[in-house]
C-alpha positions in Angstrom: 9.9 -6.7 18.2 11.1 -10.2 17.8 12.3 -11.4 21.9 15.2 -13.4 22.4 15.5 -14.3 26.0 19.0 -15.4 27.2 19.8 -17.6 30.5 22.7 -17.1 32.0 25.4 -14.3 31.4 28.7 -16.2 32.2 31.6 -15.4 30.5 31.0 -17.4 27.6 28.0 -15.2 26.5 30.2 -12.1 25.6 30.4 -12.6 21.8 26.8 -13.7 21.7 25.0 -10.9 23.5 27.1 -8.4 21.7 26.3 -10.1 18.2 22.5 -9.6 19.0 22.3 -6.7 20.1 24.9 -5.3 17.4 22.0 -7.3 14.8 18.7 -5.9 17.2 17.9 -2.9 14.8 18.4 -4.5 11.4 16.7 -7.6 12.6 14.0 -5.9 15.0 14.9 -7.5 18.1 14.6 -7.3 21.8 17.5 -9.3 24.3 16.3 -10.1 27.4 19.4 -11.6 29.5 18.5 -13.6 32.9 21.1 -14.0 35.4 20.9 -14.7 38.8 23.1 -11.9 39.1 21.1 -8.8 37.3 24.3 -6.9 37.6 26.3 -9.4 35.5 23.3 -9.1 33.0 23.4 -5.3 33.3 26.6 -5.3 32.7 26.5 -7.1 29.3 23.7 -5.4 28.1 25.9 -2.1 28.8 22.7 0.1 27.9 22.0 -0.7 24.9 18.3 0.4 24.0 17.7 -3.0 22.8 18.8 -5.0 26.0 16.9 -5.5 29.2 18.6 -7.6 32.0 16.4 -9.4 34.7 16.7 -11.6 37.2 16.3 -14.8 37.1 16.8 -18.0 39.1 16.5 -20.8 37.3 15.2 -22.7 40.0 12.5 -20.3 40.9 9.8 -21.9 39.0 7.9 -18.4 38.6 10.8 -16.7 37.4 11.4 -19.3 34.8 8.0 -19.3 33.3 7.2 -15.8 33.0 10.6 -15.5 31.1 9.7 -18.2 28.7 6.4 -17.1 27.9 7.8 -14.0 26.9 10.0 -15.0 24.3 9.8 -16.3 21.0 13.4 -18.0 21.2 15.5 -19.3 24.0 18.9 -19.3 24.2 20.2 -21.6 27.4 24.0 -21.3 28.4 23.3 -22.9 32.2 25.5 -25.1 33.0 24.2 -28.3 31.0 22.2 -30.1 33.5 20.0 -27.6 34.1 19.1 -27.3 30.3 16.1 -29.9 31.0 14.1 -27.9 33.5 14.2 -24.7 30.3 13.8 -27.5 27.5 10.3 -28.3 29.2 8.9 -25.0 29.6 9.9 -24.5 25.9 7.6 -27.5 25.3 4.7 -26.7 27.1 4.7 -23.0 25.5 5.4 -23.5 21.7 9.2 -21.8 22.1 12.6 -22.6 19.9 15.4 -23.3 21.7 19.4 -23.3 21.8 22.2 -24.5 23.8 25.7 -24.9 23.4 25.6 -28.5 25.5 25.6 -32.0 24.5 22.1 -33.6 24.2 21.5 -35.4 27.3 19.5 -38.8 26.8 16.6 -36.5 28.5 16.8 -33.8 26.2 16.9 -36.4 23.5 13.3 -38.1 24.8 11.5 -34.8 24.1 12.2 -35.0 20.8 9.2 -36.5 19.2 7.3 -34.0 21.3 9.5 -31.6 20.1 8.5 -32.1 16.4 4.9 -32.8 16.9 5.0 -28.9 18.3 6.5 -27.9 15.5 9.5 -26.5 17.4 13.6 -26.8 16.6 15.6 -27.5 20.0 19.2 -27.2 18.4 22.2 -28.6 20.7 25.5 -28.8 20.9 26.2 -25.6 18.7 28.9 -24.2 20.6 32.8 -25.0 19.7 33.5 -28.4 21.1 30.5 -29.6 20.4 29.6 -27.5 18.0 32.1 -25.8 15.6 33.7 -29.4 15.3 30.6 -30.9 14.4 30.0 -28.7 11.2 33.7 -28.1 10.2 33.8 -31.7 9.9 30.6 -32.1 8.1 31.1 -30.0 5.8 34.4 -32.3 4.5 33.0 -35.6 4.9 30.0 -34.4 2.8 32.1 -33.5 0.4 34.0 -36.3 0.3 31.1 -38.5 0.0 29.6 -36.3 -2.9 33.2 -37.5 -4.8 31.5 -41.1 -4.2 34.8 -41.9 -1.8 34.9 -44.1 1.2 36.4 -42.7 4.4 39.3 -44.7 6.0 40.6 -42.3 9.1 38.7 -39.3 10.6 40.6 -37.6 13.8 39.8 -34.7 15.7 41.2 -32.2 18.1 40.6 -29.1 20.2 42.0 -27.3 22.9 41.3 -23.9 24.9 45.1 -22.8 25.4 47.0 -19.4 26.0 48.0 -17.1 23.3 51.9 -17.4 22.7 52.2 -13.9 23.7 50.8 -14.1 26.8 52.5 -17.9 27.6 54.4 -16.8 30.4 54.9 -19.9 32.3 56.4 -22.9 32.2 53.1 -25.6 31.7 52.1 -23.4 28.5 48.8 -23.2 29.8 46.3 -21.1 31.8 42.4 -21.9 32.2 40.2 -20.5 29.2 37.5 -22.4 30.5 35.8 -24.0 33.9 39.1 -24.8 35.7 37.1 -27.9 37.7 36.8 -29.2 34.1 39.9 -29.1 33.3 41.4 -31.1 36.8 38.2 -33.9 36.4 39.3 -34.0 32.8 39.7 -38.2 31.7 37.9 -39.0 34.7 34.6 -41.9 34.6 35.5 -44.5 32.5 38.2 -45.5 30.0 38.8 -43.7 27.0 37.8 -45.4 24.1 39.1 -45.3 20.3 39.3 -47.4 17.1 42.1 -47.4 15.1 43.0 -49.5 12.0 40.1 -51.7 12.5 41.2 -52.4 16.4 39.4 -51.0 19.0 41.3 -49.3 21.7 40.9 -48.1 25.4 43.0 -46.3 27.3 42.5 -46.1 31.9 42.4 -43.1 32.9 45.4 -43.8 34.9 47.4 -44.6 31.6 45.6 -41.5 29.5 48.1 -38.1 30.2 51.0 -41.2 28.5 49.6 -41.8 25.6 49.4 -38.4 23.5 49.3 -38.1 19.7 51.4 -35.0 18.0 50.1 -32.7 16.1 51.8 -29.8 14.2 49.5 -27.3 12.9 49.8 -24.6 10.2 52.7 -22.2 12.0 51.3 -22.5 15.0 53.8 -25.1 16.2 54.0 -28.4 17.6 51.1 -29.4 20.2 50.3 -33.1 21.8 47.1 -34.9 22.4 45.5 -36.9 24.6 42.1 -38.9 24.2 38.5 -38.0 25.0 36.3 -40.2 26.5 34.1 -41.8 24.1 35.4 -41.2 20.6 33.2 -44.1 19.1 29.7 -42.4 19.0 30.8 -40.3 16.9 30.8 -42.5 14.6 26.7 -43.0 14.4 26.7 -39.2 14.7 28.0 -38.7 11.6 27.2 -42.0 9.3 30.6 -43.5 10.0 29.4 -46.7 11.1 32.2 -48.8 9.1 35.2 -46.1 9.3 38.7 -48.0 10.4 39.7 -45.4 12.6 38.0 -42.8 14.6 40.1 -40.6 17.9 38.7 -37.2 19.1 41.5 -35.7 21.6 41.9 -32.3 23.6 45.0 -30.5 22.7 47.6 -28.9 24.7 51.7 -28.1 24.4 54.3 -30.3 23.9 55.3 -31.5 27.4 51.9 -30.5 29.4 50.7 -34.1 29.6 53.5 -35.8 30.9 53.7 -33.4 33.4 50.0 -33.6 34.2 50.3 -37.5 34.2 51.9 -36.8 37.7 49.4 -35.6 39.6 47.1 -38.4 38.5 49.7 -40.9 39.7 49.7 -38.9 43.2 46.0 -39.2 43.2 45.4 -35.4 43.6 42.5 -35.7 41.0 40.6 -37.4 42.7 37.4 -35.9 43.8 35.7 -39.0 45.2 36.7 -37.8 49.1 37.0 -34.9 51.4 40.2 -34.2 53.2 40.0 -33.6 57.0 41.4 -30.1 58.1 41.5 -29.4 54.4 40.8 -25.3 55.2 44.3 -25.1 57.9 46.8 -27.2 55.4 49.1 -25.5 53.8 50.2 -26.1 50.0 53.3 -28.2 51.3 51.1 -30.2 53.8 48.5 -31.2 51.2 51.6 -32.5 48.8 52.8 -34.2 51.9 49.6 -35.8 51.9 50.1 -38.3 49.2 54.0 -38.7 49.8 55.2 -41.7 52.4 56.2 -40.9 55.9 60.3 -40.2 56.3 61.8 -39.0 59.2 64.6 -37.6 57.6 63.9 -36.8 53.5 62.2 -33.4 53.1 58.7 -33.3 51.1 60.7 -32.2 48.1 62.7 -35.4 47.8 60.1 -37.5 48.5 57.8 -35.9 45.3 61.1 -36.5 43.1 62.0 -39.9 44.5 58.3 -41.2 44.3 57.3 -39.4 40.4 61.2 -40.3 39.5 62.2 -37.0 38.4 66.0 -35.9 38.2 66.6 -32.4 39.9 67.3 -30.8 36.9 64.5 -31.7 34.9 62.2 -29.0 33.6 59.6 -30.8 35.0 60.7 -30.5 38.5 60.7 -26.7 37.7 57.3 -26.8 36.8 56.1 -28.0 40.3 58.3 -25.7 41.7 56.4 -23.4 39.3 53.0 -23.8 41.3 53.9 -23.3 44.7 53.5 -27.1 46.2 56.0 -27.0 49.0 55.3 -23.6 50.0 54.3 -24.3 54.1 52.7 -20.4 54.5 50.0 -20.4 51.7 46.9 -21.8 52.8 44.3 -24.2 51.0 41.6 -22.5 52.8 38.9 -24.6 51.8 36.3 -26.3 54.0 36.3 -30.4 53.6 37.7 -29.8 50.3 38.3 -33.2 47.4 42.1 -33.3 46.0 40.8 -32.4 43.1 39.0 -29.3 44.9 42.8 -28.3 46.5 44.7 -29.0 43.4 42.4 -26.5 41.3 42.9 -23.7 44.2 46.8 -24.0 43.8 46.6 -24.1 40.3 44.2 -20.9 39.7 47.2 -18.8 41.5 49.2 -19.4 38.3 46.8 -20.5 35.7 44.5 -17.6 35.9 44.2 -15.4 32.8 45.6 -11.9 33.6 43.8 -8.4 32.9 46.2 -8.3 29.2 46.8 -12.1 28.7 44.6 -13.9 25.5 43.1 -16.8 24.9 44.0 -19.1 21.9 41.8 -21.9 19.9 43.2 -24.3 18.3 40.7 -27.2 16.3 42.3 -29.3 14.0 41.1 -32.3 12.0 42.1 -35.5 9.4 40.0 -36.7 7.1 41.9 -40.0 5.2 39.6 -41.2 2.5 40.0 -43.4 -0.7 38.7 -43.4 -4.3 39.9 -44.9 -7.9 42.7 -42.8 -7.7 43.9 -44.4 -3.7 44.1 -42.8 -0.6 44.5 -39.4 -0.1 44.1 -37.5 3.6 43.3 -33.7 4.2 44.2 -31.6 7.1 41.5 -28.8 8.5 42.8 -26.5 11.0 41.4 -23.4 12.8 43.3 -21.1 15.3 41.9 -18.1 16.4 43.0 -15.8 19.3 40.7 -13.7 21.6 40.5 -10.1 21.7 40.6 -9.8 25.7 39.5 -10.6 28.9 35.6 -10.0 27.9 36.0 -11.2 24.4 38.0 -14.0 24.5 38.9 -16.5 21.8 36.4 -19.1 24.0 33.5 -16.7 24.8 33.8 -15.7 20.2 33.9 -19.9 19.5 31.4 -21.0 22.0 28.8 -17.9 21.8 28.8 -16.9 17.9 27.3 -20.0 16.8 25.0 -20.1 19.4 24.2 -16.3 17.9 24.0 -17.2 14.4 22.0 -20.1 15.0 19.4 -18.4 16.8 18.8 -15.7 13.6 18.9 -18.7 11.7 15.9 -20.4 13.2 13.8 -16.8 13.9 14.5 -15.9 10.0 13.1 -19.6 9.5 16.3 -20.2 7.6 16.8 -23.4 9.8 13.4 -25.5 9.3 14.1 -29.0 10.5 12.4 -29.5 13.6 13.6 -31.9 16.8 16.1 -32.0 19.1 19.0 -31.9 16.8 22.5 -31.1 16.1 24.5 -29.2 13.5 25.1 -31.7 11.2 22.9 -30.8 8.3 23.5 -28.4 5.5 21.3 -26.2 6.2 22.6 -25.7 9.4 26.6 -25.5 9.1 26.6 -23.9 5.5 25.2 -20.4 6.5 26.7 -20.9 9.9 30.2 -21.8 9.0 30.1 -18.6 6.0 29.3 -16.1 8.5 31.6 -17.4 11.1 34.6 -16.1 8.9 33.7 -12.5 8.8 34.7 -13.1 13.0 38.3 -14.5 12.0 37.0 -18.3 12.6 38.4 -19.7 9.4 39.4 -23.3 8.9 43.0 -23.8 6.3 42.4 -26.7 4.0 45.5 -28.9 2.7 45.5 -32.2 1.2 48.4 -34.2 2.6 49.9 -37.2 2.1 47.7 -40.3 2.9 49.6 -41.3 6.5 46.6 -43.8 8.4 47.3 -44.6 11.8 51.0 -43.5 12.6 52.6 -45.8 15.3 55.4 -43.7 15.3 53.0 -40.7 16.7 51.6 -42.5 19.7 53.4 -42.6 23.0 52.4 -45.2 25.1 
């Protein structure tokens, strides 16, 4: 049998252990899942014949090797700095490997190494990257084919809560790592070009300046800007393209919201907090609020963040429990940022019944003999449940499909790479829509950069 080991069973592996083992007999293979938890392996594997769970430490040299060696393909879903240590042994004993993670400038130094073995590391083949990458290959390619030039290429995602399980008033809950989410913007200015002009926005300024977005029925959504929009454009031959902005999506009203805790500086994780583990949730808002002997923490919050008593924003703090003086932070020398994703993960946790939603949408604004023209791509697709969420189906099925790919030697490029070839995102993308991942073409009228659609 063919072995596919698997590193970490998080929840993000759902949809890719169950695709394997639901493909092990017709494709004669054998899944062996390493978690440092063999129960959380176990309980993946959930008996199938095909499945063995082990444990495995990744930082238990040992462990590591003897479950490399005994594989033909690796799959890696640690967290992505640990990807290295697994990219080595993969190295030293002749075995493919996948990950869902960007390729870190030390994963990208292998890559001569890589080739000269023979071997294909493929990266940054989950949704975001992943998905994005070949959904938006696939148009540019064809656009180039038609012998056009590309003006405008945007792109969005966002990990959001199905609307019938938005049940609060943010219109959001965590689908992914909540710490994520609260250091999200954070490390540097986020950086853009747009019409020719080359744009940053301070992470202090970012949550204010949001693009809308209204996407095939699904409604209205706002965006905000990633980090570093510009390598993209390398990535994908766009070296010349006039504008080119990636942003994370989220509803209508969630950023301006957001913006206020950046302002109060309770996303900051440079520093601990003294006494963090006694405060109360009231206390720790007190914290960033100036000293009155007579106005009460709540009129302070609204006086300092300017927000009128009948605002819906005020009722979305009042939403998350920060003045309540009996609930307790309970963490030990804990950063803002630490506290502010305890309080939030009371509300924002996904319940037992609640779904996950995806939402990817991208422009593509081109020009040929005939002028402009711009097409809209968009992909929404809803999880299942708690186990097989919309997440765990966009992250783990490529990953999945990938893997067969390069074990049927359907994928033959070797290197550290990402999805950006043909031969990669064709058969990848195809089989993805038997799963309900399906991306709704429209050409639209050519609009460039809208001023009108930027807050700022």
């Amino acid at each position: 049998m063919r072995k596919i080991l698997i590193i970490g069973a998080g929840r993000s592996s759902s949809s890719l252990i169950k695709y394997l083992l639901d493909k092990s007999n017709s494709e004669n293979l054998q899944i062996t899942i390493g978690d440092i938890s063999i129960e959380n392996a176990q309980k993946k594997i959930n008996n199938h014949p095909n499945g063995k769970a082990i444990t495995l430490d990744v930082f238990n040299e040992e462990q590591r090797i003897a479950a490399i060696k005994d594989s033909d393909i690796v799959i890696s879903m640690l967290p992505a700095h640990l990807h290295i240590e697994v990219a080595k042994n993969c190295l030293e004993f002749k075995k493919h490997m996948v990950t869902a993670s960007y390729i870190s400038k030390e994963m990208q130094e292998l890559d001569q190494q890589v080739k000269d073995n023979g071997l294909i590391f493929m990266n940054e083949i989950g949704l975001d990257p992943g998905i994005d990458h070949m959904s938006a290959m696939q148009v540019i390619h064809k656009i180039r084919e038609k012998g056009a030039k590309m003006l405008l290429f945007e792109s969005f995602c966002g990990g959001l809560v199905a609307p019938e399980s938005d049940d609060n008033l943010w219109n959001y809950k965590f689908t992914w790592n909540p710490r994520n989410v609260v250091l999200a913007g954070q490390g540097g200015a986020s950086m853009f070009i747009q019409e020719g002009t080359y744009k940053y926005i301070p992470y202090h300024k970012l949550f204010r300046r949001t693009e809308f977005l209204t996407i095939n029925g699904s409604g209205k959504f706002e965006a905000y800007a990633n980090r570093d929009s510009l390598k993209y454009r390398s990535i994908y031959g766009l070296e010349n393209i006039p504008t080119m902005y990636r942003g994370t999506i989220r509803k209508v009203g969630f950023s301006r919201a957001w913006n206020s805790f950046v302002q109060l500086g309770m996303t900051d994780d440079t520093y601990t907090i003294e006494n963090s583990e006694h405060m109360s949730y009231r206390d720790f808002t007190n914290l960033f609020l100036a000293y009155s002997p007579s106005d009460s923490v709540e009129l302070k919050f609204r006086s300092y963040l300017k927000i009128d008593q009948d605002d819906l924003m005020w009722a979305k703090f009042i939403e998350l429990d920060l003045f309540n003086p009996n609930k307790k932070i309970g963490l030990v020398n804990a950063s803002p940022a630490q506290i502010l994703q305890k309080i939030l993960m009371d509300s924002w946790t996904l319940q037992p019944d609640d779904k996950d939603m995806i939402v990817m949408h991208h422009k593509f604004g081109y020009e040929d003999e005939k002028g402009k023209h711009q097409i809209e791509s968009s992909m929404v697709i809803k999880g299942d449940d708690q186990t097989y969420t919309a997440m765990a189906k966009t992250v783990g099925l490529p990953v999945a499909i990938a893997t067969l790919q390069i074990l049927n030697k359907k994928i033959t490029t070797t290197g550290v790479q990402l999805p950006i070839n043909k031969e990669v995102y064709e058969p990848i993308l195809k089989e993805l829509e038997d799963y309900g991942v399906i991306f709704i073409e429209k050409d639209v009228p050519y609009l460039g950069y809208n001023p009108e659609s930027i807050r700022g």
